[in-house]
C-alpha positions as a LaTeX table, in Angstrom:
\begin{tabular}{lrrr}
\hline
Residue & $x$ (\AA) & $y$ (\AA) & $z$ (\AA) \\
\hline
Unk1 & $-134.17$ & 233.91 & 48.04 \\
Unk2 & $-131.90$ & 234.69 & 51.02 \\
Unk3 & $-129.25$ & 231.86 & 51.63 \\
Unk4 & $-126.93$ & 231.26 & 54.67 \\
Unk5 & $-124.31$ & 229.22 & 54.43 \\
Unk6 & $-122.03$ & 227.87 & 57.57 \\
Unk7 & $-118.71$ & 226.56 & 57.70 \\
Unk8 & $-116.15$ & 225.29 & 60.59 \\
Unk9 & $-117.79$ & 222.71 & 62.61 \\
Unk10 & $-115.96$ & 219.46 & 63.58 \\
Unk11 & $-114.49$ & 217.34 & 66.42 \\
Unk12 & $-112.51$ & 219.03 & 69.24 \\
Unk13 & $-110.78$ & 217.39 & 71.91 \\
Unk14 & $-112.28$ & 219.53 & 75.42 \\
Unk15 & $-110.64$ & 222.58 & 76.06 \\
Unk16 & $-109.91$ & 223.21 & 71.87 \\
Unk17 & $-111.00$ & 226.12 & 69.80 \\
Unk18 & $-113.16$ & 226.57 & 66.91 \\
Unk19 & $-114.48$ & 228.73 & 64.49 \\
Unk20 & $-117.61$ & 228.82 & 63.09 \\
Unk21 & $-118.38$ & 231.41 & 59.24 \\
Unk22 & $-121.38$ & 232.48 & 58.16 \\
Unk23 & $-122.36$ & 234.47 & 54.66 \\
Unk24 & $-126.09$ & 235.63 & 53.77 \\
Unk25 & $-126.49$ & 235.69 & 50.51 \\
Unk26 & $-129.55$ & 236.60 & 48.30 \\
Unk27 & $-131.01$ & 239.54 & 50.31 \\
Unk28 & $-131.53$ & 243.00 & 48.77 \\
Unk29 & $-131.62$ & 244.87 & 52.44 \\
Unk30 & $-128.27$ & 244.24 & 55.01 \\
Unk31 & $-129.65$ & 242.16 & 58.14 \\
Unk32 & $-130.22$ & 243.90 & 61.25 \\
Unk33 & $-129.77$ & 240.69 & 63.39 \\
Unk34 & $-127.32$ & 237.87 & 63.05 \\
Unk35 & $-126.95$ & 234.93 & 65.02 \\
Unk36 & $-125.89$ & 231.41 & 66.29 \\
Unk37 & $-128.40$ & 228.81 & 67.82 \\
Unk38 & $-127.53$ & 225.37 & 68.50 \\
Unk39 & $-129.43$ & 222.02 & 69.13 \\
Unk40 & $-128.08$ & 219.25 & 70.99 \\
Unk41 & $-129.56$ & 215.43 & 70.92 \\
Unk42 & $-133.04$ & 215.64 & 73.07 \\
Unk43 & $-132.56$ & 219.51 & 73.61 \\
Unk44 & $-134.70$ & 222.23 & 72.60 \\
Unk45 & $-133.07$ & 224.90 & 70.18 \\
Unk46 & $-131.23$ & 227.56 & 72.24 \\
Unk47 & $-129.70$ & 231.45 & 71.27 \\
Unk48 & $-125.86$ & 230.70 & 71.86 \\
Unk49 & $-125.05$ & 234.64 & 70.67 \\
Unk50 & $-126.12$ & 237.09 & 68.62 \\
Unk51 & $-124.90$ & 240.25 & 67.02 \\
Unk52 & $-126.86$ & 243.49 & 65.66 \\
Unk53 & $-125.66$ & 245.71 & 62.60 \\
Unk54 & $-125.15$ & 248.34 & 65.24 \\
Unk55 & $-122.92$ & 246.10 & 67.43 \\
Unk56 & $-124.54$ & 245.18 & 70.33 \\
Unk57 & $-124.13$ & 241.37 & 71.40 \\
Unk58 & $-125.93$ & 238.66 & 73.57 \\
Unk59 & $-124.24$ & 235.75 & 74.62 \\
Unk60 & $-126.13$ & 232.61 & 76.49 \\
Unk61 & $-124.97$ & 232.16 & 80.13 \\
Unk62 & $-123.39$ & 228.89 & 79.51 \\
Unk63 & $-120.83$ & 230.82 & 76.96 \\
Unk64 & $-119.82$ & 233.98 & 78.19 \\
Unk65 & $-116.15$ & 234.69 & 78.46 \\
Unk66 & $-115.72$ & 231.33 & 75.90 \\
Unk67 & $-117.37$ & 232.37 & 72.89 \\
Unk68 & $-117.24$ & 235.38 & 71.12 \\
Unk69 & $-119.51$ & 236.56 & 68.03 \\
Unk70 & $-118.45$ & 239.14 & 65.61 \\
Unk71 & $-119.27$ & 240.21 & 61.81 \\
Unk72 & $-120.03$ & 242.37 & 59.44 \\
Unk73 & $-123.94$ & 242.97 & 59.13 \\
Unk74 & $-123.32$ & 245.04 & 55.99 \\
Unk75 & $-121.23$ & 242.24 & 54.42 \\
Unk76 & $-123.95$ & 239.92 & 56.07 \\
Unk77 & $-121.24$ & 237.85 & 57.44 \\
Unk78 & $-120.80$ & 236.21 & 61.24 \\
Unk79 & $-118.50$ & 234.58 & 63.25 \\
Unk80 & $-118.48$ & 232.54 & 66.16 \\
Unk81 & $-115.28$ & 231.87 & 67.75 \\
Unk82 & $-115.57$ & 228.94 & 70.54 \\
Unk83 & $-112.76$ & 228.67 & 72.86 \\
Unk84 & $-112.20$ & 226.40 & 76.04 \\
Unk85 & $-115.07$ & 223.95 & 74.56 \\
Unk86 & $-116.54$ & 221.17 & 76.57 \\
Unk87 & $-118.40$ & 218.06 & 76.09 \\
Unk88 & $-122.13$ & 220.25 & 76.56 \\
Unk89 & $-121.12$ & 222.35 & 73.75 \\
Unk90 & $-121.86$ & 219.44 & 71.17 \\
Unk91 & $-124.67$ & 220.33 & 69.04 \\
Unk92 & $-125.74$ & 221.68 & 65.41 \\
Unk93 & $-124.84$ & 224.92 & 65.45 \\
Unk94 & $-127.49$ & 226.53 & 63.39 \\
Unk95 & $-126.79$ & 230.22 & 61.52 \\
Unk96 & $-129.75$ & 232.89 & 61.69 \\
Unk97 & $-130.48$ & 236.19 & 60.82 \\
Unk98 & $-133.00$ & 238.52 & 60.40 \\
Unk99 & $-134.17$ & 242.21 & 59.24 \\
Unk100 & $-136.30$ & 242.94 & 61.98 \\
Unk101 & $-135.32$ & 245.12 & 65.53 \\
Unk102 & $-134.68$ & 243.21 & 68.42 \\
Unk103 & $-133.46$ & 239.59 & 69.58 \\
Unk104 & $-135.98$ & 237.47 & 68.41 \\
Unk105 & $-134.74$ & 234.95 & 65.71 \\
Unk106 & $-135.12$ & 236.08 & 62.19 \\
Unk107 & $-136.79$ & 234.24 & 59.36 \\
Unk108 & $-133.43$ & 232.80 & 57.79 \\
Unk109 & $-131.89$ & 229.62 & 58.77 \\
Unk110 & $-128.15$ & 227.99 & 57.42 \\
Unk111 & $-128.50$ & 224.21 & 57.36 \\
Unk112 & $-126.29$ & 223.61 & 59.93 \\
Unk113 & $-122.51$ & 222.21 & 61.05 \\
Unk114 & $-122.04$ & 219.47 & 63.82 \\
Unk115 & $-119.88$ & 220.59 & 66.33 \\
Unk116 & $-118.22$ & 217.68 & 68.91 \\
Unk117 & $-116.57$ & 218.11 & 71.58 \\
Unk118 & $-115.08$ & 214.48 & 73.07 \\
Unk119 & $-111.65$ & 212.75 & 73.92 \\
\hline
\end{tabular}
């Protein structure tokens, strides 16, 4: 049974820094696809980044140049470092992954860490 586990949310004052861990855990086969997604109050679920085992990276609009994902798909391991934060970044920050090709979310979910940002 594949497991992800997060770690690093919390409150940030606006223009702070976080970092946000992620380990997979119970999968015989490294994951092709890792991933953050986050869900604010009333909001739909959205891809903030996402990271392949070959390197390549998406990033949603409303992050580039502030966040940056790394990891290491072998380990199964991701990162998400937040800088410059604002209010709009408040949300669960959900971790995913996946075995599969492409940028779809995978199958495997973390249960989530509550990032605020707020004076």
């Amino acid at each position: 049974q594949v497991q992800l586990v997060e770690s690093g949310g919390g409150l940030v004052q606006p223009g702070g820094s976080l970092r946000l861990s992620c380990a997979a855990s119970g999968s015989i086969f490294s994951m092709y696809v890792m991933g953050w997604y986050r869900q604010a109050p009333g909001k739909q679920c959205e891809l903030v980044a996402a990271i392949t085992s070959g390197g390549m990276t998406k990033y949603a609009d409303s992050v580039k140049g502030r966040f940056t994902i790394s990891g290491d798909l072998a380990k199964s391991t991701v990162y998400l470092q937040m800088n410059s934060l604002k209010p709009e970044d408040t949300a669960v920050y959900y971790c995913n992954a996946g075995h599969q090709a492409g940028w779809a979310a995978g199958p495997y979910w973390g249960q989530g860490t509550q990032v605020s940002v707020s004076s």
